[in-house]
C-alpha positions in Angstrom: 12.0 24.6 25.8 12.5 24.4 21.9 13.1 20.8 21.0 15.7 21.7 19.3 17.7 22.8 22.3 17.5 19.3 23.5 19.9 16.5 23.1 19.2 13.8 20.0 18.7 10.8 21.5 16.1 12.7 24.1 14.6 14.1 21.8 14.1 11.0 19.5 12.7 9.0 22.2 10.1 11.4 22.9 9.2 11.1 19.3 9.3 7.5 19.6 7.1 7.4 22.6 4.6 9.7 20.4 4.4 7.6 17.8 3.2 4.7 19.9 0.5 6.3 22.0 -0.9 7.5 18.5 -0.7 3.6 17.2 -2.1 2.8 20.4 -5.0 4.9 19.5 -5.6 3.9 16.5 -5.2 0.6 17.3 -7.4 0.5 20.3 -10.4 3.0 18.7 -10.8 2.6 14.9 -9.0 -0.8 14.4 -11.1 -2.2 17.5 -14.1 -1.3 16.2 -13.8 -3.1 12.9 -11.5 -5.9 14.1 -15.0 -8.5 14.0 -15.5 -7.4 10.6 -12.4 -7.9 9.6 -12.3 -11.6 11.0 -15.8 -12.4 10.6 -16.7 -10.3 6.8 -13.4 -10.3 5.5 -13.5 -6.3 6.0 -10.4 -5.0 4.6 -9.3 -1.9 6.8 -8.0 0.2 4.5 -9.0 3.4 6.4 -7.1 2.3 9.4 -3.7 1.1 7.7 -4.0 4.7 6.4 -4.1 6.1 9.1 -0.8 4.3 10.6 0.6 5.4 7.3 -0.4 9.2 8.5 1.3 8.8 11.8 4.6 7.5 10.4 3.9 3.6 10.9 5.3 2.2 7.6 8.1 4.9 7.8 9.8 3.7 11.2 12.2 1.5 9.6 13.2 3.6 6.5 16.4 5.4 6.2 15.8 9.5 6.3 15.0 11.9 4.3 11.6 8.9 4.4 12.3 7.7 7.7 13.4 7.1 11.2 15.9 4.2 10.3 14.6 2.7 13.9 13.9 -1.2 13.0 13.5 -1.6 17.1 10.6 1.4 17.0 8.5 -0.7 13.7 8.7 -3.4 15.8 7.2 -2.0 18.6 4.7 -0.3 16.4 3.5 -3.7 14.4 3.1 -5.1 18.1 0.5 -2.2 19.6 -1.4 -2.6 16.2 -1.5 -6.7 16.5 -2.1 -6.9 19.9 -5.6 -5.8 19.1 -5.7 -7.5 15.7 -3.4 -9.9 13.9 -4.1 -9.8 10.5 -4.0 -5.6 10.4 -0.7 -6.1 11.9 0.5 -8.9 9.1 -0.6 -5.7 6.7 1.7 -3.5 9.1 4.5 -6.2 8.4 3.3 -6.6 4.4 3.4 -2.7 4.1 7.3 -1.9 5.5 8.7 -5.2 4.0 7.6 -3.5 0.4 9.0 -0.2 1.3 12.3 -1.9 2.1 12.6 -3.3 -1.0 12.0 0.1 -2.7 14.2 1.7 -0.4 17.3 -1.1 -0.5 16.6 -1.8 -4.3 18.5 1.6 -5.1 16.1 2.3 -8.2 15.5 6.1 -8.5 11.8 5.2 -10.2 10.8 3.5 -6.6 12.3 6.4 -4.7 11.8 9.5 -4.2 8.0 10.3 -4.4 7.3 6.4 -4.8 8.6 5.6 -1.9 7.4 8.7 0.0 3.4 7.8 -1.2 4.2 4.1 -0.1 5.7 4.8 3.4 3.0 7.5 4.1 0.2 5.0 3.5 -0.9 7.0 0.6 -0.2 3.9 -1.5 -0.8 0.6 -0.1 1.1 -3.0 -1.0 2.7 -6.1 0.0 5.1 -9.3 -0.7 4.8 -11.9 -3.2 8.2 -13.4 -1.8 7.0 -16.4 -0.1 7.6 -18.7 -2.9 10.9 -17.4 -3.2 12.1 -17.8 0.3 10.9 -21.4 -0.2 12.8 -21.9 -3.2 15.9 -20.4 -1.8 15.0 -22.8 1.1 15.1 -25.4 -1.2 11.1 -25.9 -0.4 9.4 -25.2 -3.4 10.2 -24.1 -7.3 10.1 -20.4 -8.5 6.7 -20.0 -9.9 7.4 -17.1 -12.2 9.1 -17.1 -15.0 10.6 -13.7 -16.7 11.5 -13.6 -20.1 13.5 -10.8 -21.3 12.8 -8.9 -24.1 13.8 -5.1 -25.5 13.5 -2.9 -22.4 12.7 -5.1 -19.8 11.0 -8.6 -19.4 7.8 -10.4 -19.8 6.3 -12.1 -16.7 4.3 -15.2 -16.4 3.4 -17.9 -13.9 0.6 -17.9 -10.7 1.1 -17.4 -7.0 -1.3 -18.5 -4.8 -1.3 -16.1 -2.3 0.0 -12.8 -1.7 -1.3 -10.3 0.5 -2.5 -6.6 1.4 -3.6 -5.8 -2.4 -6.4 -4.8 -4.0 -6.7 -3.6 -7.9 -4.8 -0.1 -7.0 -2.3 -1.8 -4.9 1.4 -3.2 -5.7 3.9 -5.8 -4.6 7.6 -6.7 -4.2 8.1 -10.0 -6.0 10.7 -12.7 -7.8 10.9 -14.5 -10.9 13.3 -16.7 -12.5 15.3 -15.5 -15.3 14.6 -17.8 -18.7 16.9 -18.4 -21.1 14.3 -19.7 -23.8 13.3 -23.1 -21.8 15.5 -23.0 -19.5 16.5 -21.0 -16.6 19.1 -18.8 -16.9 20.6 -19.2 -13.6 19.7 -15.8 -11.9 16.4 -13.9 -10.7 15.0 -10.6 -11.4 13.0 -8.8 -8.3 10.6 -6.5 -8.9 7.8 -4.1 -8.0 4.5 -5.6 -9.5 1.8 -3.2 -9.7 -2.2 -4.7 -9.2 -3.3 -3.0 -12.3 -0.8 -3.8 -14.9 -1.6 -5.6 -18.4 -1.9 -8.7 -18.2 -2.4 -9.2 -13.9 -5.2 -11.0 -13.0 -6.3 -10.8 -8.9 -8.5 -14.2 -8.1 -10.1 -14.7 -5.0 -9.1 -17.3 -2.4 -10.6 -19.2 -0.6 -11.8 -18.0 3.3 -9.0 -18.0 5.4 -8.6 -18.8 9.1 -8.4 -15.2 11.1 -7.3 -14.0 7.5 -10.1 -13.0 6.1 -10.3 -8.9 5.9 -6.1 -9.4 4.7 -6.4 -8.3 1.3 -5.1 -12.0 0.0 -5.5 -12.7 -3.5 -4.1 -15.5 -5.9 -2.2 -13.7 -8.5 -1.6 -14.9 -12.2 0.4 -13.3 -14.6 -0.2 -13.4 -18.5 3.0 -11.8 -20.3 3.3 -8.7 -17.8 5.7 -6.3 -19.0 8.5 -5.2 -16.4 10.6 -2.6 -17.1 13.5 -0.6 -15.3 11.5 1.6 -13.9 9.7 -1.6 -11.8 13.3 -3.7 -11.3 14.6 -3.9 -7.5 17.6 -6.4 -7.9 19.0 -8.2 -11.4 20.2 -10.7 -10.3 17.9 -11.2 -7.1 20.4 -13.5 -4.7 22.6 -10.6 -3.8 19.9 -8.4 -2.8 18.1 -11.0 -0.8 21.0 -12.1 1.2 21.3 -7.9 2.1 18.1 -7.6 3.8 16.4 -11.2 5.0 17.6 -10.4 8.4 15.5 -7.2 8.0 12.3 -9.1 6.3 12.7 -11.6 9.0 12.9 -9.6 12.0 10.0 -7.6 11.4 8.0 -10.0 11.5 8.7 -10.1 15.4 6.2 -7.6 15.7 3.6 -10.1 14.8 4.3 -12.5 17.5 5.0 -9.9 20.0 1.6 -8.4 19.6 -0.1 -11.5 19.0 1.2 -12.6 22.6 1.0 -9.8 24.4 -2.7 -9.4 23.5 -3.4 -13.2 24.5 -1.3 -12.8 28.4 -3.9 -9.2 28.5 -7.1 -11.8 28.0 -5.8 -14.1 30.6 -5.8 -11.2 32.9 -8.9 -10.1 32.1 -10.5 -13.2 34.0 -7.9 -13.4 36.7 -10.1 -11.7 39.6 -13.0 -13.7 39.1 -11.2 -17.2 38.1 -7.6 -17.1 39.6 -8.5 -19.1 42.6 -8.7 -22.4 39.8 -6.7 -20.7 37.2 -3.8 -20.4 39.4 -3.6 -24.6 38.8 -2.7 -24.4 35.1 0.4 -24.0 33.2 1.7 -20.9 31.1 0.3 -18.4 34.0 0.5 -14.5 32.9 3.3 -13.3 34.5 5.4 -16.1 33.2 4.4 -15.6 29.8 5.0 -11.8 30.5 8.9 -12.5 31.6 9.5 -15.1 28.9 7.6 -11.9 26.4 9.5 -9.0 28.1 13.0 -10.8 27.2 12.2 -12.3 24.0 11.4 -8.6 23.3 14.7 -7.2 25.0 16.3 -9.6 22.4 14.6 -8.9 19.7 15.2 -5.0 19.9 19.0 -5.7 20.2 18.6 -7.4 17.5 17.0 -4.5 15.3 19.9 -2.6 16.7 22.1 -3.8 13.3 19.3 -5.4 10.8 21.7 -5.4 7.9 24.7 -7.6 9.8 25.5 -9.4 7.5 27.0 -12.3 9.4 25.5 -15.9 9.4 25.0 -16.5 13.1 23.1 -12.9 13.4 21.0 -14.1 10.8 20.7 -17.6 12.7 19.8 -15.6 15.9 17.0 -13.6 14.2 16.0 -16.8 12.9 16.0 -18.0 16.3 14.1 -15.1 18.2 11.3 -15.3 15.0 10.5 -19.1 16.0 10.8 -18.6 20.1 8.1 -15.8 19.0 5.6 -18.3 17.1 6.5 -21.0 19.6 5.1 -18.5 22.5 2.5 -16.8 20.7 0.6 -20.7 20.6 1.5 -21.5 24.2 0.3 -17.8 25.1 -3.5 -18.3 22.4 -3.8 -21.4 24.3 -3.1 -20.8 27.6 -5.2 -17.4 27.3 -8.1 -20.0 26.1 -7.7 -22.1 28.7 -7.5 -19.6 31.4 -11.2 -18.4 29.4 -12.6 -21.5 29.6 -16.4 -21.5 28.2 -16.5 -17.6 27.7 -13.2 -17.5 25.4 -14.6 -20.8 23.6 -17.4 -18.3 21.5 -16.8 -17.1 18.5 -17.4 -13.4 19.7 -14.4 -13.7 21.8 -11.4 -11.8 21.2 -9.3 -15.5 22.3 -10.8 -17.5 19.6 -9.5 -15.1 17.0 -6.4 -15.0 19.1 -5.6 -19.0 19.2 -6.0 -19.0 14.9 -3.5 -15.5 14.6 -1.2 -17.3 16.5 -1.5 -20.4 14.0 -0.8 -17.7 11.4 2.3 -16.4 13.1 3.7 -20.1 13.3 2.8 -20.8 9.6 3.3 -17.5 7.8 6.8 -17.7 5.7 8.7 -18.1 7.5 7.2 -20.8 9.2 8.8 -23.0 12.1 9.8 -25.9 10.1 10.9 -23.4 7.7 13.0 -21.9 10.4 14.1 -24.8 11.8 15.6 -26.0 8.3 17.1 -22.9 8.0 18.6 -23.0 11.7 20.1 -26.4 10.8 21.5 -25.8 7.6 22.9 -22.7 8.2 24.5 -23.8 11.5 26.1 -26.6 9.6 27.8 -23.8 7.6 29.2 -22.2 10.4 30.0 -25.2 12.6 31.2 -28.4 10.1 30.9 -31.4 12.2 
């Protein structure tokens, strides 16, 4: 039968279901065998993230002609890749968060062909915006500042660290608007591009499970942003559109991260179950509590752009249930272990610090929780 002849929703979840046995491939051949490297050197597995470029990874989520529009099917995606390794599937996450802020920021220059290298994994990037979701937060100043000047604006300030880049790479980030010394009151959001004038890559330090992550301090000496790199002038508007978007994806992490954690538990459960059966967090609990976080989560990515503030409370919500279980899943997975999952070869040791990554990554749970509680004091004055 042509596929055409069928009906579009069969015919889409049959393409769906294709596109995860091919991450699953990927994931559990190529990424596998480099996922040590990547923890252990600081590998960064460019090959691979190409590759889920290839197979329409960093496209899921897009709107067509680029892209499925299926936030619930990049979710899914992100988790098969970080169920075998956490940090490739942070890139995942770093590599469609970019692409939504070409896509959303409506700028012809980052559409089109742009757009179409970027969500093919042809071109490769990431977020600088965790400062700025701080600040908005109410965390931590803006630690750009954008001057403007005759075509565009002029860029200076550090940010510690910002990740998936490397010299031919590019980011989505935010600066504050200067009025001379002062701030003008508004941000500009932009596309930053690795090998501008005036950008300046600096190694970190050596991050916990991190390491292969392409995560580089970034400082900016009078970096000149034009039109053609400008998502959002001001920025407020545009980041109140899509944090439900930025947020959610995110769930992939945790979902992956978790999932891969209750599979290491079970890997030991024939030859220790008879004393592992007298600890908490046993696999097919976590697996129930997993299986309906993720029913949640994907009715969630049904509507990523509601633009209400109690859907954006309950994405806020289903992010921190997902860093809350990935920990309880690392550790229980450790514990179930015992002396085997306590090496450094083992898959659980890199599992228990990814899952400290998903908990502290912006957003993080106190991050989340401030959010939660401000936010609900919006909705529901005492």
């Amino acid at each position: 039968m042509n596929p055409n002849d069928l009906p579009r929703e069969l015919t889409q979840e049959a393409s769906s279901n294709e596109l995860l046995a091919a991450v699953r491939a990927v994931a559990q051949g190529p990424l596998a065998d480099v996922v040590e490297a990547c923890d252990r050197d600081g590998f960064y597995p460019r090959d691979v993230l190409q590759q889920l470029g290839a197979i329409g990874v960093f496209s899921a989520h897009l709107d067509a002609p680029v892209g499925r529009a299926d936030y619930g099917l990049a979710i899914r995606a992100m988790a098969e890749v970080s169920r075998v390794c956490g940090a490739t599937g942070f890139m995942v996450w770093c590599q469609a968060v970019c692409g939504l802020y070409m896509q959303a920021s409506g700028n012809p220059a980052l559409m089109g062909e742009a757009l179409t290298a970027h969500a093919s994994g042809t071109t490769l990037g990431g977020t600088g915006m965790s400062n700025p979701m701080k600040s908005y937060a109410q965390i931590e100043s803006l630690l750009l500042k954008a001057t403007p000047v005759e075509g565009g604006y002029l860029v200076n300030g550090t940010l510690p660290w910002v990740s998936n880049l490397g010299p031919d790479h590019a980011c989505g980030v935010l600066a504050a608007v200067m009025n001379g010394d002062e701030p003008a009151g508004r941000e500009v959001m932009f596309l930053l591009r690795c090998n501008a004038p005036g950008m300046e890559l600096r190694e970190c330090p050596s991050f916990s499970a991190m390491e292969g992550t392409g995560t580089y301090a970034l400082r900016l000496t009078n970096v000149f942003i034009g039109a053609d790199e400008v998502m959002a002038e001001p920025a407020k508007p545009f980041i109140a559109r899509i944090r439900a978007a930025f947020v959610m994806l995110q769930c992939g992490m945790a979902v992956g991260v978790t999932q891969g954690a209750i599979d290491s538990i079970w890997e030991v459960e024939a030859q220790l179950g008879h004393v592992n059966q007298f600890l908490e967090d046993r696999p097919d609990a976590l697996q129930a509590e997993l299986d309906a976080l993720t029913t949640r989560v994907m009715k969630l990515a049904e509507t990523p752009f509601n633009p209400s503030v109690e859907f954006f409370i309950d994405v806020l919500d289903a992010r921190a249930h997902g860093a809350e279980l990935s920990l309880r899943a690392a550790q229980s997975a450790l514990l179930h272990q015992g002396a085997r999952g306590y090496l450094m070869s083992s898959a659980v040791q890199r599992r228990v610090r990814e899952s400290h990554f998903v908990a502290i990554v912006t957003p993080a749970i106190k991050h989340l929780r401030k959010e939660m509680a401000r936010l609900s004091a919006e909705v529901m004055p005492a």
